[in-house]
N, CA, C and O atoms as a Tinker XYZ file with bonds, in Angstrom:
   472  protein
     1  N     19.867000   94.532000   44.602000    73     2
     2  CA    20.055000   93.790000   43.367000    64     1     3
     3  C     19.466000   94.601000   42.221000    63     2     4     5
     4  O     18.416000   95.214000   42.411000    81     3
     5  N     20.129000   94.642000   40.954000    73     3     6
     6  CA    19.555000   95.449000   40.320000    64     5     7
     7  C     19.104000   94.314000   38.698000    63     6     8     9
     8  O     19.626000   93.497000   37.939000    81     7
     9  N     17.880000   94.981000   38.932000    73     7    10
    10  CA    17.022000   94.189000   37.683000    64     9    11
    11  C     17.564000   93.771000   36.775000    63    10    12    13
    12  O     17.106000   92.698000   36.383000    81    11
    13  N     18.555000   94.241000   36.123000    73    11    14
    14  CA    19.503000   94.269000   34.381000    64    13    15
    15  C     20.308000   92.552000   35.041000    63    14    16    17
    16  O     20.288000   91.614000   34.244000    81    15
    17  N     20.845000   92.354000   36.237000    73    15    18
    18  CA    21.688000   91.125000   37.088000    64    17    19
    19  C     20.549000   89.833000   36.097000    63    18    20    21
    20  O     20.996000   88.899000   35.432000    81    19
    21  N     19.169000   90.146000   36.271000    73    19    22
    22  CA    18.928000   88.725000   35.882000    64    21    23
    23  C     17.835000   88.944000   35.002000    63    22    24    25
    24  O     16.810000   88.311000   35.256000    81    23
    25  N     17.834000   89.976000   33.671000    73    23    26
    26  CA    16.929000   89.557000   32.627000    64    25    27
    27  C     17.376000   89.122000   31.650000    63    26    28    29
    28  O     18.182000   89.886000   31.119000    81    27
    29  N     17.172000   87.967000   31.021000    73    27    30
    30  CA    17.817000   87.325000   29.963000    64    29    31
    31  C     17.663000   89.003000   28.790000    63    30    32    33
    32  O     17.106000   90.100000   28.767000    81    31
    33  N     18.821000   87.935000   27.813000    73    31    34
    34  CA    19.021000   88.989000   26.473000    64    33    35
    35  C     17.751000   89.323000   26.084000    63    34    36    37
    36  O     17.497000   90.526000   26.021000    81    35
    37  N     16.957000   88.588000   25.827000    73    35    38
    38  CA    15.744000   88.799000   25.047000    64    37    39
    39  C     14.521000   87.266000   25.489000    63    38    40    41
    40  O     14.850000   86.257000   26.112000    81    39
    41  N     13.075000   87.602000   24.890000    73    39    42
    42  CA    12.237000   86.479000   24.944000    64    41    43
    43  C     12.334000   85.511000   24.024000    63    42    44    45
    44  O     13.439000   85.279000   23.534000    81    43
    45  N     11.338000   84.868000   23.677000    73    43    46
    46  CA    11.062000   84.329000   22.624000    64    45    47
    47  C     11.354000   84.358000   21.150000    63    46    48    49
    48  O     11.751000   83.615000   20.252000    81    47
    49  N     10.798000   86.087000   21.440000    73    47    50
    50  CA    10.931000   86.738000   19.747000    64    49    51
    51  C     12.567000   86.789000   19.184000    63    50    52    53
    52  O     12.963000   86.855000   18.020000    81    51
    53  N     13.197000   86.744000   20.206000    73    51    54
    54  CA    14.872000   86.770000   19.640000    64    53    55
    55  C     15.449000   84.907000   19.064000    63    54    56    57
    56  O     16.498000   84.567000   18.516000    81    55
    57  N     14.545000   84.279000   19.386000    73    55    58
    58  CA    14.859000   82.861000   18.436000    64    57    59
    59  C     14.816000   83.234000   17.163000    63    58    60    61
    60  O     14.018000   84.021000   16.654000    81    59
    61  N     16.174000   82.331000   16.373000    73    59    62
    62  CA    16.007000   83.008000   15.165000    64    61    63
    63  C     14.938000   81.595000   14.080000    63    62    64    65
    64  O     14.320000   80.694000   14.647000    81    63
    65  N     14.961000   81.683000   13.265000    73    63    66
    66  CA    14.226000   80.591000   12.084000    64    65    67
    67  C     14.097000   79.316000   12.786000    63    66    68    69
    68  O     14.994000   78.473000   12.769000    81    67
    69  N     12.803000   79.145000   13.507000    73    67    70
    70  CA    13.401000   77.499000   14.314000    64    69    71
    71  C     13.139000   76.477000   13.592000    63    70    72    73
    72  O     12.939000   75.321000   13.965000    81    71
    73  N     13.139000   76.946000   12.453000    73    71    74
    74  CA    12.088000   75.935000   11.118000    64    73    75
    75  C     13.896000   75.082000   10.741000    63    74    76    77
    76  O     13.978000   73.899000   10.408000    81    75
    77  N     14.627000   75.628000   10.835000    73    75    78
    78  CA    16.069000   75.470000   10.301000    64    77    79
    79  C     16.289000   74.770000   11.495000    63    78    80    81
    80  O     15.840000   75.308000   12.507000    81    79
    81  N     16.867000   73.708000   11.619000    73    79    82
    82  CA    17.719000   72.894000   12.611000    64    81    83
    83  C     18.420000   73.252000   13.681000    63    82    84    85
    84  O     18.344000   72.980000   14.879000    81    83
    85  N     19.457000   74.235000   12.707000    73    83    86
    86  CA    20.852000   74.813000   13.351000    64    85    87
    87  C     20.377000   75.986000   14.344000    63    86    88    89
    88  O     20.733000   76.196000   15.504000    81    87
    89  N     19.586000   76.591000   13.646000    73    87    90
    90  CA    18.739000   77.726000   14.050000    64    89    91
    91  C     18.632000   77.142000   15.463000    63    90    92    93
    92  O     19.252000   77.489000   16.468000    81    91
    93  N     17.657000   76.123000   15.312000    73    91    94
    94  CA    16.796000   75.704000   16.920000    64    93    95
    95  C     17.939000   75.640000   18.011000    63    94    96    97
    96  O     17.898000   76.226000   19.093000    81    95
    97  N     19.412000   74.485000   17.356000    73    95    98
    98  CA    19.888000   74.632000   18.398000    64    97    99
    99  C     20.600000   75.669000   19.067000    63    98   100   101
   100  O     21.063000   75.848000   20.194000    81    99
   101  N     20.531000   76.285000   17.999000    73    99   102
   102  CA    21.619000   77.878000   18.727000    64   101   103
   103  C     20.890000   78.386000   19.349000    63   102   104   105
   104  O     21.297000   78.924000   20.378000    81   103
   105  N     19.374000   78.451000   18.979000    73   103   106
   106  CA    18.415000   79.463000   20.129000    64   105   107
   107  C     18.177000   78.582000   21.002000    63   106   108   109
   108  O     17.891000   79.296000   21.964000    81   107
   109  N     18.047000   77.000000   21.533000    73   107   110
   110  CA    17.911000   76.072000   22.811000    64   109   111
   111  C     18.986000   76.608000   23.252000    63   110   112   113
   112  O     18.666000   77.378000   24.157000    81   111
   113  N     20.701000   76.604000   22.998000    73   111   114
   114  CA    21.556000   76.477000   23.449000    64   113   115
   115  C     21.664000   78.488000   24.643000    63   114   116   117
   116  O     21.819000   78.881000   25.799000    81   115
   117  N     21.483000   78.933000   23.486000    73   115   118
   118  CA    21.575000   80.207000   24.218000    64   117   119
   119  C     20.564000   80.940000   24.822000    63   118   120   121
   120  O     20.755000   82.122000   25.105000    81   119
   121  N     18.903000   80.065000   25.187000    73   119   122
   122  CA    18.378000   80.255000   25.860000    64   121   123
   123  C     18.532000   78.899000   27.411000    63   122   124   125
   124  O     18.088000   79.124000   28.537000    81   123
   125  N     19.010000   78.041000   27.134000    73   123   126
   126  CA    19.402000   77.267000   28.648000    64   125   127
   127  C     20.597000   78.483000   29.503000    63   126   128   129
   128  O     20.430000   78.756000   30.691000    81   127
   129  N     21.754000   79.100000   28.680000    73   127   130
   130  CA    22.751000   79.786000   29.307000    64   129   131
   131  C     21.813000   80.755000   30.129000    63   130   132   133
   132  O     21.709000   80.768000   31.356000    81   131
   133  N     20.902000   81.871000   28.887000    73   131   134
   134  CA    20.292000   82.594000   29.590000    64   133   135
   135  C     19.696000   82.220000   30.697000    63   134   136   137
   136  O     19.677000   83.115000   31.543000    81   135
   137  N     18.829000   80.487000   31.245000    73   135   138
   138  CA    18.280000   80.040000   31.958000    64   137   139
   139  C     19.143000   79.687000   33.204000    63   138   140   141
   140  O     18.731000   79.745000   34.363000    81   139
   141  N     20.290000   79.344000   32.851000    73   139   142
   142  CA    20.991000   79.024000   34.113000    64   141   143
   143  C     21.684000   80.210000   34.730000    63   142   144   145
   144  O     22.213000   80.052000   35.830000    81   143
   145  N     21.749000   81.659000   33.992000    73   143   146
   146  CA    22.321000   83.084000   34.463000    64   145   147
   147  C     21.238000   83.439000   35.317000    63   146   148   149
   148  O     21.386000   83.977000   36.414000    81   147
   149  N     19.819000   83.038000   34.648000    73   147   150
   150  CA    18.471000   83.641000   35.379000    64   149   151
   151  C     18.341000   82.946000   36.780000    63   150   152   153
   152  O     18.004000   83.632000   37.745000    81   151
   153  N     18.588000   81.653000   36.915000    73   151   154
   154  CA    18.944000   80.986000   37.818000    64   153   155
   155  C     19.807000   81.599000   39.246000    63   154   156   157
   156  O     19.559000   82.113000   40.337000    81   155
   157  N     20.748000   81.244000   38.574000    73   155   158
   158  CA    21.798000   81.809000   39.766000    64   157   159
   159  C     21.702000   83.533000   40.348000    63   158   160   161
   160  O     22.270000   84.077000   41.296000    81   159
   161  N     20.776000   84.044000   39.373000    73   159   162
   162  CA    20.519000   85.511000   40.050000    64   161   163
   163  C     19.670000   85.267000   40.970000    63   162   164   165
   164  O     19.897000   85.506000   42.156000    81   163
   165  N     18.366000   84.656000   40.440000    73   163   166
   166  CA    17.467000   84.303000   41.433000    64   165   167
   167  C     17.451000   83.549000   42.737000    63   166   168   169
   168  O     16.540000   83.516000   43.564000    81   167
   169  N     18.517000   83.003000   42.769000    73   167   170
   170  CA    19.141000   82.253000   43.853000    64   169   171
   171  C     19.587000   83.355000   45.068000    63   170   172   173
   172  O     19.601000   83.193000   46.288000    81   171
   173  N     20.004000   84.732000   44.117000    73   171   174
   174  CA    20.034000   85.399000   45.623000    64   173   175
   175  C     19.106000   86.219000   45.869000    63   174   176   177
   176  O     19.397000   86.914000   46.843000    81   175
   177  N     17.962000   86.493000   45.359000    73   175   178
   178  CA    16.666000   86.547000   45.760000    64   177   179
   179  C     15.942000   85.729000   46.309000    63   178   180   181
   180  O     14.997000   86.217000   46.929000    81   179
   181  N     16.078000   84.181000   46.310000    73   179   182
   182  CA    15.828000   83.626000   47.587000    64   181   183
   183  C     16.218000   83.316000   48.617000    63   182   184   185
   184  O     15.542000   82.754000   49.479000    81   183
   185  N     17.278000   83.602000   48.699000    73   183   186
   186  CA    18.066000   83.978000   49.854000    64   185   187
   187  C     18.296000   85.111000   51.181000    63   186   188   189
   188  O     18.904000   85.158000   52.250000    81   187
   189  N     17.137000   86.203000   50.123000    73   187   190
   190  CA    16.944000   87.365000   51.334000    64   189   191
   191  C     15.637000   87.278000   51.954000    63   190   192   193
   192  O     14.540000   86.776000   51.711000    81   191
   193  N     16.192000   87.962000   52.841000    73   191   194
   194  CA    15.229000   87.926000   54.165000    64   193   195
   195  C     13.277000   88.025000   53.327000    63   194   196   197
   196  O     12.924000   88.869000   52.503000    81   195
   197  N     12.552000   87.094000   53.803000    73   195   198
   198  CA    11.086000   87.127000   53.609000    64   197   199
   199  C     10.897000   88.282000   53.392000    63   198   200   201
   200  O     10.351000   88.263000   52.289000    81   199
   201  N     11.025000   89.878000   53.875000    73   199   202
   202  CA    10.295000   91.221000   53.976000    64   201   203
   203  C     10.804000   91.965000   52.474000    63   202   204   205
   204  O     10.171000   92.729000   51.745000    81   203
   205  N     12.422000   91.331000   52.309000    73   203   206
   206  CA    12.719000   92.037000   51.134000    64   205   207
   207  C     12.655000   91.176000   49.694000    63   206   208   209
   208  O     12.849000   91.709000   48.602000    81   207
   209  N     12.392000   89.952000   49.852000    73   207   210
   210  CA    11.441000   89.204000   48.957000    64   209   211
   211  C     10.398000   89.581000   48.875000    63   210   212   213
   212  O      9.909000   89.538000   47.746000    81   211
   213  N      9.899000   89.903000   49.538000    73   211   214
   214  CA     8.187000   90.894000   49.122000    64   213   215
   215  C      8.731000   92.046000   48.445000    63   214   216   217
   216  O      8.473000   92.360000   47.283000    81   215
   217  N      9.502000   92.660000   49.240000    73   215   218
   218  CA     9.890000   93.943000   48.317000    64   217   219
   219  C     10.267000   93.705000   47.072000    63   218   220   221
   220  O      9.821000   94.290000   46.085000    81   219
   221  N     11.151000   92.786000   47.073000    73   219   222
   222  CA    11.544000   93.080000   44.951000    64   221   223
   223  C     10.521000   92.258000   44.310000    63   222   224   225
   224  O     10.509000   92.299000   43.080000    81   223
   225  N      9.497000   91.380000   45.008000    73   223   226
   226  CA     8.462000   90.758000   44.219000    64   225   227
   227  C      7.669000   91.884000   43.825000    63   226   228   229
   228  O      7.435000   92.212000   42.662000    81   227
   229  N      7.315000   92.393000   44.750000    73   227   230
   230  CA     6.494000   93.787000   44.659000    64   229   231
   231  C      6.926000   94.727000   43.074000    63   230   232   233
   232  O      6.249000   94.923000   42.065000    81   231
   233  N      8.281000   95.132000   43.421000    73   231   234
   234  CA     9.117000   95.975000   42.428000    64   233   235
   235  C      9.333000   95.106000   41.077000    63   234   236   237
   236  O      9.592000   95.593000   39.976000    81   235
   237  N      9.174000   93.687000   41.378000    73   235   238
   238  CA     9.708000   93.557000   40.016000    64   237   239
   239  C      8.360000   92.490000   39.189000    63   238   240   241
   240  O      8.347000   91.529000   38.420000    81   239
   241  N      7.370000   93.327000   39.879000    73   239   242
   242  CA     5.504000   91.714000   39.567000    64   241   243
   243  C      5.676000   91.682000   37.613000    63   242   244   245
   244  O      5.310000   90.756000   36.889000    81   243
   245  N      6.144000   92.611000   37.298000    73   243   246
   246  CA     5.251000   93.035000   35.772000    64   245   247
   247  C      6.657000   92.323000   35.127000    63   246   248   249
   248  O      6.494000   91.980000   33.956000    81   247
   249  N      7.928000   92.058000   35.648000    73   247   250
   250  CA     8.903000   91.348000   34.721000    64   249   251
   251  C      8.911000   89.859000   35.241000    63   250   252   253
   252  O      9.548000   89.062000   34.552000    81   251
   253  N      8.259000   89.370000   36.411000    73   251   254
   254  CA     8.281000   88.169000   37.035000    64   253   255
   255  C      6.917000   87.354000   35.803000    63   254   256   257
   256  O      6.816000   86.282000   35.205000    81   255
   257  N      6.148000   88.525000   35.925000    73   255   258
   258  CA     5.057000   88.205000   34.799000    64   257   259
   259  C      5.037000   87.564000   33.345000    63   258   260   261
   260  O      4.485000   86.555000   32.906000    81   259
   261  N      5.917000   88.613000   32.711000    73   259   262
   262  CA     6.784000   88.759000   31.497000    64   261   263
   263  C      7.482000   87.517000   31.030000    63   262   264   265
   264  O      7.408000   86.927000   29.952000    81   263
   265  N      8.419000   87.183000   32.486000    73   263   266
   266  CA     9.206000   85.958000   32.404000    64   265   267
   267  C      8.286000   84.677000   32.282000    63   266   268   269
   268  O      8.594000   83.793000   31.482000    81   267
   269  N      6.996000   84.560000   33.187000    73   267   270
   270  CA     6.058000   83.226000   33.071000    64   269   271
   271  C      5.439000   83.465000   31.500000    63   270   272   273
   272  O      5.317000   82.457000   30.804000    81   271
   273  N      5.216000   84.220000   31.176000    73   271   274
   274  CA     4.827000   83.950000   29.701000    64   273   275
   275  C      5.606000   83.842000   28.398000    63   274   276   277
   276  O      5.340000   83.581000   27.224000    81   275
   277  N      6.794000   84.188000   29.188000    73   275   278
   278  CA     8.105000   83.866000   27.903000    64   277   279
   279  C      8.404000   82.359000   28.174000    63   278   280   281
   280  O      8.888000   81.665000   27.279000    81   279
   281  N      8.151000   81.909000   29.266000    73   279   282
   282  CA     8.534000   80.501000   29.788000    64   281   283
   283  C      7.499000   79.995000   28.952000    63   282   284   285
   284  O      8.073000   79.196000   28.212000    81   283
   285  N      6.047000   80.024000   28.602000    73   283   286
   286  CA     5.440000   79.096000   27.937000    64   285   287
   287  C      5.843000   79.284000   26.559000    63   286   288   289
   288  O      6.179000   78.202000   26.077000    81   287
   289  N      5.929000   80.146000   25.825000    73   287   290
   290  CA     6.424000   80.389000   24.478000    64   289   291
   291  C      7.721000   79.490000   24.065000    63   290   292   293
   292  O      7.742000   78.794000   23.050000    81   291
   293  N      8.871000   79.608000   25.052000    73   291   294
   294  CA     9.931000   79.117000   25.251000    64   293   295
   295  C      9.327000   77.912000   25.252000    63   294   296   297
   296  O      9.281000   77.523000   24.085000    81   295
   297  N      8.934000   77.280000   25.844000    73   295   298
   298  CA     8.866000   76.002000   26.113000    64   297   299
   299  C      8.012000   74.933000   25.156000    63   298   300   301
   300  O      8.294000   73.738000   25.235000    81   299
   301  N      7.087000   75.334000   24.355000    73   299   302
   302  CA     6.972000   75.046000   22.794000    64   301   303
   303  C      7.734000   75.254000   21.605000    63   302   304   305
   304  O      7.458000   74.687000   20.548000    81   303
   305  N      8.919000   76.246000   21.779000    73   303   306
   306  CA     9.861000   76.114000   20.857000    64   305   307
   307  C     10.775000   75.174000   21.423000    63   306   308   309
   308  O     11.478000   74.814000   20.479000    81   307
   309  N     11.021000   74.776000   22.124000    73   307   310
   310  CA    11.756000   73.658000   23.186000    64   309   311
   311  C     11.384000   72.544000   22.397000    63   310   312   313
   312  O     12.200000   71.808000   21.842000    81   311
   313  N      9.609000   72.363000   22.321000    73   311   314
   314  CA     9.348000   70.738000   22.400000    64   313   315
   315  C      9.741000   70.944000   20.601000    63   314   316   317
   316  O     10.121000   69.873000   20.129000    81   315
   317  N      9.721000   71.675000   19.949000    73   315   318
   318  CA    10.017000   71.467000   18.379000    64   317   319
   319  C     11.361000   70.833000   18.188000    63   318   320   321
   320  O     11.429000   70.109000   17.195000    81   319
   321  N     12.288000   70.925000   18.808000    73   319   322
   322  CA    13.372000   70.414000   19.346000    64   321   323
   323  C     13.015000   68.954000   19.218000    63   322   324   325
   324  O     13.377000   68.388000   18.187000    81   323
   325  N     12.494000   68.416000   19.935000    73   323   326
   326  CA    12.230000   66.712000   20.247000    64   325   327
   327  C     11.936000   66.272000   18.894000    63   326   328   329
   328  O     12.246000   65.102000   18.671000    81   327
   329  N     11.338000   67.018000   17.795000    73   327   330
   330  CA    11.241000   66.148000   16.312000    64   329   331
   331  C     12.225000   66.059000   15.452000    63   330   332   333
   332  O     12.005000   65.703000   14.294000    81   331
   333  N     13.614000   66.411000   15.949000    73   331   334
   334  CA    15.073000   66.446000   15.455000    64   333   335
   335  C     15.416000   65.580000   15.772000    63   334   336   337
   336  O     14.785000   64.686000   16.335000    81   335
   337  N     16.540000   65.620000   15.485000    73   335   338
   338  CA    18.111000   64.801000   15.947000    64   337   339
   339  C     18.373000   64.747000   17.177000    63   338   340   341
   340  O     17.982000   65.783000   17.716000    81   339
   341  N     19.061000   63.723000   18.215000    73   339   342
   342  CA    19.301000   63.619000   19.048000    64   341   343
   343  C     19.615000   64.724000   20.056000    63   342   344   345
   344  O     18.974000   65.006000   21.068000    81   343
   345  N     20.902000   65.382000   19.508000    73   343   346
   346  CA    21.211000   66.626000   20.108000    64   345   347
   347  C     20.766000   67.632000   20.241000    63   346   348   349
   348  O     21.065000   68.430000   21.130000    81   347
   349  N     19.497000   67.871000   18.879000    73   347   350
   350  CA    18.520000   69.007000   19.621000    64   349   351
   351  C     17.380000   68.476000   20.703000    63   350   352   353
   352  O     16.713000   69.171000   21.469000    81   351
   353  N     17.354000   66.786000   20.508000    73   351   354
   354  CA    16.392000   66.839000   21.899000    64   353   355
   355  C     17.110000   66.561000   22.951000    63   354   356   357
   356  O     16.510000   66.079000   23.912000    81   355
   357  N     18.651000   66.800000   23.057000    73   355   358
   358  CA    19.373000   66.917000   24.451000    64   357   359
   359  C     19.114000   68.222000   24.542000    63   358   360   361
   360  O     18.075000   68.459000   25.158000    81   359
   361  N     19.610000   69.015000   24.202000    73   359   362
   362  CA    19.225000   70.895000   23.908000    64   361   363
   363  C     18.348000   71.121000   24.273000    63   362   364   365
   364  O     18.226000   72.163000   24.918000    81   363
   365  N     17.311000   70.308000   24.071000    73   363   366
   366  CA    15.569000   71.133000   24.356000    64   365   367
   367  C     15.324000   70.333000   25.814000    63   366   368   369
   368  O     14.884000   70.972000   26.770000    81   367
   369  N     15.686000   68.657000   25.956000    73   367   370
   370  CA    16.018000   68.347000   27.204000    64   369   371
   371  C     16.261000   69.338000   28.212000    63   370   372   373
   372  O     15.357000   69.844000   28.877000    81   371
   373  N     17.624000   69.651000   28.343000    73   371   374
   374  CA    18.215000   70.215000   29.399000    64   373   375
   375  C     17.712000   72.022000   29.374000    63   374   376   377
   376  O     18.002000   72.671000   30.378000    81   375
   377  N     17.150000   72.570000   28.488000    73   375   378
   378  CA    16.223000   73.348000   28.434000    64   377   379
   379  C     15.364000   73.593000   28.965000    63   378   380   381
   380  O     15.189000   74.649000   29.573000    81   379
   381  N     14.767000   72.881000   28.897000    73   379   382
   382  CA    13.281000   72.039000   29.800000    64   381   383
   383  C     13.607000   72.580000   31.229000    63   382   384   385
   384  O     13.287000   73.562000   31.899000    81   383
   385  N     14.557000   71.244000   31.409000    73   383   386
   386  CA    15.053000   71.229000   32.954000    64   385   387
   387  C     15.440000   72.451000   33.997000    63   386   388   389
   388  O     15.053000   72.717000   35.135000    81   387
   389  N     16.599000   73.220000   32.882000    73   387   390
   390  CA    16.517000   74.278000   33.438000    64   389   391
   391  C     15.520000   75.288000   33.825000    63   390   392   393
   392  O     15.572000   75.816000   34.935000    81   391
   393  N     14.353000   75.665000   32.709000    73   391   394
   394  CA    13.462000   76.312000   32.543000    64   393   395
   395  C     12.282000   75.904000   34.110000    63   394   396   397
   396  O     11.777000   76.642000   34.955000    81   395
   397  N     12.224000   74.198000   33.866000    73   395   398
   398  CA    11.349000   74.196000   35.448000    64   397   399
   399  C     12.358000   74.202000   36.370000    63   398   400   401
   400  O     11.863000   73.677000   37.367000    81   399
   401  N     13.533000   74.508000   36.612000    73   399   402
   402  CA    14.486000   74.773000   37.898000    64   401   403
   403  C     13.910000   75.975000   38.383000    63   402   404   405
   404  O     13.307000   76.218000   39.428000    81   403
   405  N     14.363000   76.998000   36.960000    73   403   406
   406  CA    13.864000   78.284000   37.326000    64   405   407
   407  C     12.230000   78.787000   37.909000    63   406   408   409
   408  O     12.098000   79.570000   38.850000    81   407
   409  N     11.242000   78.270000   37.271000    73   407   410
   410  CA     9.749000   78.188000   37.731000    64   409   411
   411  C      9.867000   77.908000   38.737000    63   410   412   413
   412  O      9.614000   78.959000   39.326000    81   411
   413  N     10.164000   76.942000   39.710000    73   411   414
   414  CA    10.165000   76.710000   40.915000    64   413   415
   415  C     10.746000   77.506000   41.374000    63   414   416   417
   416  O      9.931000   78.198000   41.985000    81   415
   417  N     11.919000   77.985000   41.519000    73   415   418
   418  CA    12.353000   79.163000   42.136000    64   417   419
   419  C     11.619000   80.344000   42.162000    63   418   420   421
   420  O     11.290000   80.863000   43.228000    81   419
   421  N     11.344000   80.799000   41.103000    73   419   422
   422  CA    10.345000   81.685000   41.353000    64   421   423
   423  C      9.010000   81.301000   41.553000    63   422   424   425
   424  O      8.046000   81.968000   41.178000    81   423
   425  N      8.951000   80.225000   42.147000    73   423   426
   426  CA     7.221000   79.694000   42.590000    64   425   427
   427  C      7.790000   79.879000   44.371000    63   426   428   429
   428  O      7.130000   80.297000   45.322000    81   427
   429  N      8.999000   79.475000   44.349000    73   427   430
   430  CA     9.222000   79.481000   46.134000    64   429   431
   431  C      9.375000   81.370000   46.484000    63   430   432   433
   432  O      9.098000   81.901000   47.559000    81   431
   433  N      9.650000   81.750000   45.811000    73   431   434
   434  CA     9.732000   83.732000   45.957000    64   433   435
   435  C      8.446000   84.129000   45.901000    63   434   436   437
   436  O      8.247000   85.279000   46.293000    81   435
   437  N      7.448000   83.466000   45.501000    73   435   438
   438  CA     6.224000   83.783000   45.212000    64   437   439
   439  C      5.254000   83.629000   46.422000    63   438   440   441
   440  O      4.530000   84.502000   46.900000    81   439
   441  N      5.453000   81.773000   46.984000    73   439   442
   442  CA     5.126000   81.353000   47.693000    64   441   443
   443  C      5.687000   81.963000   49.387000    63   442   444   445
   444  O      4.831000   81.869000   50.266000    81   443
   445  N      6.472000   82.299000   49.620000    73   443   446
   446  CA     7.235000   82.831000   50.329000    64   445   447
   447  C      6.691000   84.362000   50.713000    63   446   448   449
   448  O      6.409000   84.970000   51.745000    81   447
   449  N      6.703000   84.553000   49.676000    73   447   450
   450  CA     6.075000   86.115000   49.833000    64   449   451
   451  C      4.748000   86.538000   50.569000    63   450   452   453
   452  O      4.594000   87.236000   51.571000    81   451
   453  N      3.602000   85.730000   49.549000    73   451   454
   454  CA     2.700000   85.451000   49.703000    64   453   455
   455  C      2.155000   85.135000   51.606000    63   454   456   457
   456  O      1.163000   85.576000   52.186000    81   455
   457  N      3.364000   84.142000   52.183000    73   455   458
   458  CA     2.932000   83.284000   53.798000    64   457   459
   459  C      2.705000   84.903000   54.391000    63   458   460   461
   460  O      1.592000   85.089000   54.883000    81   459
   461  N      3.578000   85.999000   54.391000    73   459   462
   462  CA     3.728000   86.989000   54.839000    64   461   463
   463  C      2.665000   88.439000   55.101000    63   462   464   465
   464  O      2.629000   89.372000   55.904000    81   463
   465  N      1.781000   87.928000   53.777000    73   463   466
   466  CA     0.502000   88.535000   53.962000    64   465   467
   467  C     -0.515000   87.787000   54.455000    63   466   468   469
   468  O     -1.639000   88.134000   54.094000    81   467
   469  N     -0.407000   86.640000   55.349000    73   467   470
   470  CA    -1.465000   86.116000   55.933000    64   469   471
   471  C     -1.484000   86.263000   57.224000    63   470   472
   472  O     -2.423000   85.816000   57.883000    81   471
């Protein structure tokens, strides 16, 4: 699998003005896509064998990293969302959702990995 398969476009810093409405929802909207692409890559990383889940955990610790701290950043521009209009707190909703789909997935690649060194 090659790394470029599941790093979103950009972090945080690529939201544009979230002070602007429209702004927020275009960056919720096109960070859930990115979330559900990140998703389904990661899906076939949990799918391989325990030994080579260690291996790309191994190979890939410093962007698995990267990603948990873009997830908290992300996820306060999310809740700014909820002081809008309905549809940006569906946006930041299903945002959300996706965002802890993905955490867990990579908490079970983690966890998984991890049984293997004991």
């Amino acid at each position: 699998m090659v790394l470029s398969d599941i790093v979103p476009t950009q972090g945080s810093e690529q939201w544009q003005d979230v002070s602007q409405p429209s702004s927020l929802k275009f960056g919720l909207y096109v960070k859930t896509h990115e979330m559900k692409s990140l998703e389904e890559s990661l899906q076939q990383v949990v799918l391989m064998p325990r030994p080579q889940r260690q291996e790309w955990l191994t190979e890939h610790q410093e962007f698995v990293n990267n990603l948990m701290d873009s997830f908290v950043s992300d996820s306060v521009i999310a809740l700014d969302g909820l002081n809008l209009d309905s549809e940006a707190m569906e946006l930041a909703s299903e945002f959300v959702t996706t965002l802890r789909d993905v955490m867990n997935m990579i908490r079970s690649i983690i966890d998984t990995s991890r049984t293997l060194e004991s």
